[in-house]
C-alpha positions in Angstrom: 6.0 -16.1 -75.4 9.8 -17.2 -75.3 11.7 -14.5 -73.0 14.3 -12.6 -74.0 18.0 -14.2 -73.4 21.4 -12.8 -71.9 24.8 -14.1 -71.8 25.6 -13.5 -67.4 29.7 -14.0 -67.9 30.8 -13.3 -63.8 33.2 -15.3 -61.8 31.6 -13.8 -57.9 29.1 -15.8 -56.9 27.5 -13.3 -54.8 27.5 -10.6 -57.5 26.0 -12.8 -60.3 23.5 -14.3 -57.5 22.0 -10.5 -57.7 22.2 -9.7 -61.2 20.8 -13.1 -62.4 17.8 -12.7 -59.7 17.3 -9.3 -60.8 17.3 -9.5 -64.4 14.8 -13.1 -64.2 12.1 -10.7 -62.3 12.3 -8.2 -65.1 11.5 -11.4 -67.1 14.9 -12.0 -68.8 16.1 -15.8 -69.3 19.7 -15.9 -68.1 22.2 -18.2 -68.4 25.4 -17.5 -66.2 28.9 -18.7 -66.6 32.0 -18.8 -64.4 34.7 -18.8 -66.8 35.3 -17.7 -70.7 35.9 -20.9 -71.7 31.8 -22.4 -70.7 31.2 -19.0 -72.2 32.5 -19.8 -75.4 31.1 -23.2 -75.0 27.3 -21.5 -74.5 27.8 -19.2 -76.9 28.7 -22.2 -79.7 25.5 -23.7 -78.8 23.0 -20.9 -78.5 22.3 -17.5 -79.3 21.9 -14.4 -76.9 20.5 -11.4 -76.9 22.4 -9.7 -74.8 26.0 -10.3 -73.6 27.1 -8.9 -70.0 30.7 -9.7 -69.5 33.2 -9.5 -66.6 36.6 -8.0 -67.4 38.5 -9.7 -64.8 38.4 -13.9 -65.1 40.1 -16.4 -63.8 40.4 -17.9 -67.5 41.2 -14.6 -69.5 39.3 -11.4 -70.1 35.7 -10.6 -71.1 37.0 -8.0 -73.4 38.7 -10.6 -75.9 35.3 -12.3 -75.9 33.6 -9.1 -76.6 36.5 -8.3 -79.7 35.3 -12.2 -81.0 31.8 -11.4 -80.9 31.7 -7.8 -82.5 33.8 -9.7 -85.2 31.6 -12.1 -85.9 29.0 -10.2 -85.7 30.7 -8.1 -88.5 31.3 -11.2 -90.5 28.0 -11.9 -90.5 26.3 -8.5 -91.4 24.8 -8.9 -88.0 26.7 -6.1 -86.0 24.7 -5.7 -83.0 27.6 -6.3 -80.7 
């Protein structure tokens, strides 16, 4: 059975240490991220089912990233986002 996947997008170790554990023992497969642009990079290489993003980056803003995938996502009839 292949597990769910989400997007992690957080530059604080400590808080994505948490979230990451938490959401694998609810049986989620997550891939974290330190910065927008190995977000973008993830994201050009595999899907997700669910994005969390970080506002605040050292590399820009998880809103912009949020705009570019809802407008994708629109693109593409898919508009999940």
């Amino acid at each position: 059975m292949v597990k769910p996947s989400i997007l992690l997008l957080e530059d604080d170790g400590a808080i994505a240490s948490t979230i990451v554990y938490a959401l694998e023992r609810e049986g989620w497969a997550v891939t974290h991220c330190l910065l927008l642009r190995e977000a973008r990079g993830m994201l050009a290489l595999l899907a997700f089912d669910v994005h969390i993003l970080d506002v605040g980056l050292p590399d820009g803003n998880g809103l912009d990233l949020c705009r570019e995938l809802r407008q994708a996502a629109y693109g593409s009839g898919d508009a999940r986002v």
